[in-house]
N, C-alpha and C positions, 0 to 999 in steps of 0.2 A: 673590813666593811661590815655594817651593822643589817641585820636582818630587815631593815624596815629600807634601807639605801638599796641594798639586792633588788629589792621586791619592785622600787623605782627604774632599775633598771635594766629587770627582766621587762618591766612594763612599757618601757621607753624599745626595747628591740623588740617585739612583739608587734609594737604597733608599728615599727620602722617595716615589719614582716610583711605587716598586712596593706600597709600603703604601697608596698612593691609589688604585692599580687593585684591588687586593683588595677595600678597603674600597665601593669601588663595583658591585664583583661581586655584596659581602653584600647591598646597597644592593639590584641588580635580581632579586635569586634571593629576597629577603625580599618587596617587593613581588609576588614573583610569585607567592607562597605565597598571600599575600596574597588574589589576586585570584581563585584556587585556592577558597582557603575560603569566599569571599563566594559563588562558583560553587553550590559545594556547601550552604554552609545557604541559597541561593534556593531550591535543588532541594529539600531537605526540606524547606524548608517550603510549596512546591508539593504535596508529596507528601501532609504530613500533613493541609494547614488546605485550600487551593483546590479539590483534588478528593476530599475527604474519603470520597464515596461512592463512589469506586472505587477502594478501601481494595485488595482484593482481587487486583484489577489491578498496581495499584503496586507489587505484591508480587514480582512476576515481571517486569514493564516498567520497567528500571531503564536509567536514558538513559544514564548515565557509566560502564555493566559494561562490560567489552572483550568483544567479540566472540567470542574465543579463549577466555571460562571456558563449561564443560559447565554446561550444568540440574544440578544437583542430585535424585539420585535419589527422595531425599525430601522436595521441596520440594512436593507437593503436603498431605504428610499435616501437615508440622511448620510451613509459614507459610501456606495457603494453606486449609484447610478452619476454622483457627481461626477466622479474619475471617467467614467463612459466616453465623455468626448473628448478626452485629455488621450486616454489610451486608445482612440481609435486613429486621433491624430499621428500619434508616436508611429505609428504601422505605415504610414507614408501612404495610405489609400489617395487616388485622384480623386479630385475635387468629381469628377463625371461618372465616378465607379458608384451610383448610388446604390444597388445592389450589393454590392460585394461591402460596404457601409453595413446595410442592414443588416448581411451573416454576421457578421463581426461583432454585433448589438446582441443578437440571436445568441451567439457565440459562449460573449461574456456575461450575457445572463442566465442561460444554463450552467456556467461554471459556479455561479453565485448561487444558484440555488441547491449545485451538488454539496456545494462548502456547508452552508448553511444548515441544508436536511440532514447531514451528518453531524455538524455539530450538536445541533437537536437531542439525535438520536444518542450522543456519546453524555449529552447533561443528562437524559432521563434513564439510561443505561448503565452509568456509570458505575454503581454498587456492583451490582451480574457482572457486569465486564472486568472489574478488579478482580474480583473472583474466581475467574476462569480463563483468563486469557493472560499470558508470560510474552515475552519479547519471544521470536522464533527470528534469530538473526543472522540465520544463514539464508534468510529467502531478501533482506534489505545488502545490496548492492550499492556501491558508489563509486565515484570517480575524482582525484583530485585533480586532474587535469583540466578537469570540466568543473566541478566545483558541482558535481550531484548525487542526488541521493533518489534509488531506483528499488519500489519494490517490484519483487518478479513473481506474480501468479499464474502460474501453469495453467494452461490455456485462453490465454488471455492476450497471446501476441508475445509473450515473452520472449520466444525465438529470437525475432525479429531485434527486440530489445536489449537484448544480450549481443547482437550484430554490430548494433548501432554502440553499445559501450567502449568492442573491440576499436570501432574508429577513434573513439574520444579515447584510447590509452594510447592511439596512433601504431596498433599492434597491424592494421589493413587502411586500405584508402576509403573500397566501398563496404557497405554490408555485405553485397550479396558475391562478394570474392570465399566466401567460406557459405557453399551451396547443399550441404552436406548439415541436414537440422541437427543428428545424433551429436557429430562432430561441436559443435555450436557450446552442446550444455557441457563438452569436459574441457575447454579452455579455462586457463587461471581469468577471477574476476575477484575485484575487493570485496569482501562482505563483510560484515559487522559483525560476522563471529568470531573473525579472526583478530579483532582488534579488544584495546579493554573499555570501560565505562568513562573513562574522561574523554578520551578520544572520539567515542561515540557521540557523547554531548553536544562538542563543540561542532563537530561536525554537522551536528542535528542542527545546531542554531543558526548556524552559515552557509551552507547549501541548498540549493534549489532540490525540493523534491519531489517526487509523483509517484501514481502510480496508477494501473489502469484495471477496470472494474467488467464485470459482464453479467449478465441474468444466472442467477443460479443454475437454471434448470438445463440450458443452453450450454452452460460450462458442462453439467453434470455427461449432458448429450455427447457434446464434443469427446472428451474424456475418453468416453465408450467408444466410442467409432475408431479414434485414433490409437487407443493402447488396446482394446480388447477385439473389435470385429473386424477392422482394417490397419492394422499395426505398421508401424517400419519395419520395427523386426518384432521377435517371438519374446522376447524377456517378459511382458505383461502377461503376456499367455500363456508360461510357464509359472508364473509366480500368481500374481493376483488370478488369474484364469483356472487357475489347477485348483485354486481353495475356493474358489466357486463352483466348482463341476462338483467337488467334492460333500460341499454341504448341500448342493441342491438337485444332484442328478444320482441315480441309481443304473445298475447295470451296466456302465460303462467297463472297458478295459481298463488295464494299470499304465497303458501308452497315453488312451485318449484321454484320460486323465491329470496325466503329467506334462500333456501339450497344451492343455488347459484350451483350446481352441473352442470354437461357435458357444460360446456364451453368448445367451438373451441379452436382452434389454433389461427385462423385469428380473432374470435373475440378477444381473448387475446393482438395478436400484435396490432389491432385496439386500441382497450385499452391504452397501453401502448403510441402509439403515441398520441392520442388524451389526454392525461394528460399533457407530455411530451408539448403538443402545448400548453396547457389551464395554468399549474404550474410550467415550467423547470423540471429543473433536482432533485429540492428538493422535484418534488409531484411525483417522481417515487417512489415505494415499494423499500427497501434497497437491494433486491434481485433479483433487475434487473436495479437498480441504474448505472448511469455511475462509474468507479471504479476510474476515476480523481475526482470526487465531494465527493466519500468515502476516498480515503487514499490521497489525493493532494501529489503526488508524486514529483508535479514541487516547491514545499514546504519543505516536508519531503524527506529527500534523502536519498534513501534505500541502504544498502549496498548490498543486494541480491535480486534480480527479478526473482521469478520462475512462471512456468506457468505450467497448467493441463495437456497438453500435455507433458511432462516432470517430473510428480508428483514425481515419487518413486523417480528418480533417483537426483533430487535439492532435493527432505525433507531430503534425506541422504547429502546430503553437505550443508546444513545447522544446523542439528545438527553436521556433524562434527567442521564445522566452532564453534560451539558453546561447542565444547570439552564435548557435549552429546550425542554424538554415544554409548557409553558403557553404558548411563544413559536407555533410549529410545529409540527405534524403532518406524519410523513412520508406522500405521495401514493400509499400503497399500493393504492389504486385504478386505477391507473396504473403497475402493475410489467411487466415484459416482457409482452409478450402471448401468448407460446410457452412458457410457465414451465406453465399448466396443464395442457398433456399432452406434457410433457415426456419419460416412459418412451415412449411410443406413437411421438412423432417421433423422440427417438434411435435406436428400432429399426427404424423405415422408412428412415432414411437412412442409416446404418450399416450396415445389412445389407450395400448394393451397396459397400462399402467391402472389399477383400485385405485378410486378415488380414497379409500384409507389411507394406498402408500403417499399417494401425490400429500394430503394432510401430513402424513409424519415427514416427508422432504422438504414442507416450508417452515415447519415446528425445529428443524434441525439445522436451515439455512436462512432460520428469522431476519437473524442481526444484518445479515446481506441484503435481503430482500426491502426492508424498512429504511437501510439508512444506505444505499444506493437509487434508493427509489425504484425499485423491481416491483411488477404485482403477476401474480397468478396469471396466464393465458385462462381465454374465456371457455378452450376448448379442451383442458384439462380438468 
């Protein structure tokens, strides 16, 4: 064969080459449409048929939005009040419950507006909050029994919440058959550390999720009372208690030291800021951790945001949401114990707080405070 024949036939398989790699390209970019769309109508149909009664929700909680699109300035009047009498219908209210109507209005307009303020916050945020905040997924809990996904923020009910999971894996009947809170947080629970990134996904896109929120400063309060000045047991007193005696007390013993015991207030918030300056937000205690670096909400997008001030009455619309109301009852009998004079103690202890530190505690707990809707008390 003659050099000029070769040359025809090198050129003829070359091109035969490269018409197989194309053809194979279409090959992976179609299936990947593919798997694309199948994504997408699970999601609607999660959206329209599974959780049907939280029509409302859906509205605003859209799992596959980027990050990067604004709320819509109208999105409360043009998708989100229409649904209002659709989903107050779905709850079976009597026609003569005109009251228990209007909470329910009340209700799902404050959820619209937690959704919303946060969204907000997560579009104008977005850069800072890439920057510093990583998934932390050992505090994101789920259930596939129940089809949910549970962040857990230490002090914020979580007990309680952890209780209510053990029913939904059907490990108890009630919550409050395991009365014993310590006992509570070393039971096996699923968490998202223990799984990989696909899993995680899917999971993200198909399950109901929440999680519940509280005043920084109030979180910050609780915290104190319960690990350092009135404890269950001694372990915070030894550990976090010891290395505050020690950076802020002189002449103690090498006992009273190591028992870490009557630590301030103010030494505590000292503490905390002075970490906070020396570590971020990953060298705070998880229990008084920012609750953007625990559950990245500008990440994870919740379908339901409740908050402590609101406890009994979101854990009931969220089990209903989760067509576990007949299953469970949340143990609102058992919510924080500091929650009912809650104005009284933040102003007893607050008071011996510089107005400098209180400025460096909202400078540290911004992102909480702005896109929960928290502001300053008027008497700190």
């Amino acid at each position: 064969m003659d050099d000029q024949s070769q040359k025809r036939v090198n050129g003829m398989q070359h091109g035969t080459n490269l018409t197989d790699r194309i053809h194979k390209t279409l090959i992976v970019l179609i299936c990947g449409v593919f798997i694309i769309f199948v994504l997408e109508c699970t999601h609607m149909l999660r959206s329209s048929s599974c959780y049907s009664q939280q029509g409302y929700y859906n509205m605003i909680v859209k799992k596959d939005e980027p990050i990067n699109e604004a709320p819509s300035s109208n999105l409360r009047n043009e998708k989100m009040m229409a649904h209002t009498k659709s989903s107050i219908d779905s709850f079976s209210i009597s026609p003569n419950s005109q009251n228990n109507e209007i909470d329910l209005i009340e209700q799902v307009d404050d959820q619209i507006t937690r959704q919303l303020r946060l969204r907000e916050f997560c579009y104008h945020k977005q850069t800072r909050i890439k920057a510093k905040n990583k998934n932390n997924l050992k505090n994101i809990f789920y259930s596939d029994r129940k089809n949910v996904i549970y962040c857990s923020v230490p002090k914020v009910a979580c007990t309680n919440w952890k209780r209510v999971l053990q029913v939904f894996e059907e490990n108890i009947e009630h919550p409050m058959e395991i009365d014993n809170k310590e006992a509570v947080h070393t039971l096996k629970y699923s968490i998202f550390a223990t799984i990989n990134a696909t899993e995680i996904m899917w999971r993200k896109n198909l399950y109901y999720s929440f999680l519940f929120v509280r005043h920084p400063l109030e979180r910050l309060l609780s915290a104190y009372r319960n690990k350092l000045q009135d404890p269950y047991n001694s372990v915070f007193q030894r550990s976090v208690g010891s290395k505050i005696l020690k950076l802020y007390r002189v002449g103690l013993t090498k006992k009273q030291y190591n028992e870490g015991k009557n630590v301030t207030f103010k030494e505590f918030i000292n503490y905390v800021i002075q970490t906070f300056n020396n570590n971020g937000a990953k060298g705070l205690d998880e229990h008084w951790r920012i609750i953007h670096s625990l559950c990245n909400p500008c990440t994870m997008k919740y379908n339901f945001i409740g908050k402590m001030e609101t406890l009994v009455e979101d854990a009931k619309q969220v089990l209903k949401e989760l067509g576990a109301d007949k299953q469970v009852q949340f143990p609102s009998n058992a919510t924080d114990k500091y929650q009912v004079r809650v104005n009284e103690l933040m102003k007893k202890y607050y008071s011996s707080i510089p107005a400098e530190s209180i400025k460096q505690l909202y400078e540290i707990y911004e992102d909480d405070f702005v896109s929960f809707g928290y502001d300053l008390p008027s008497y700190v």
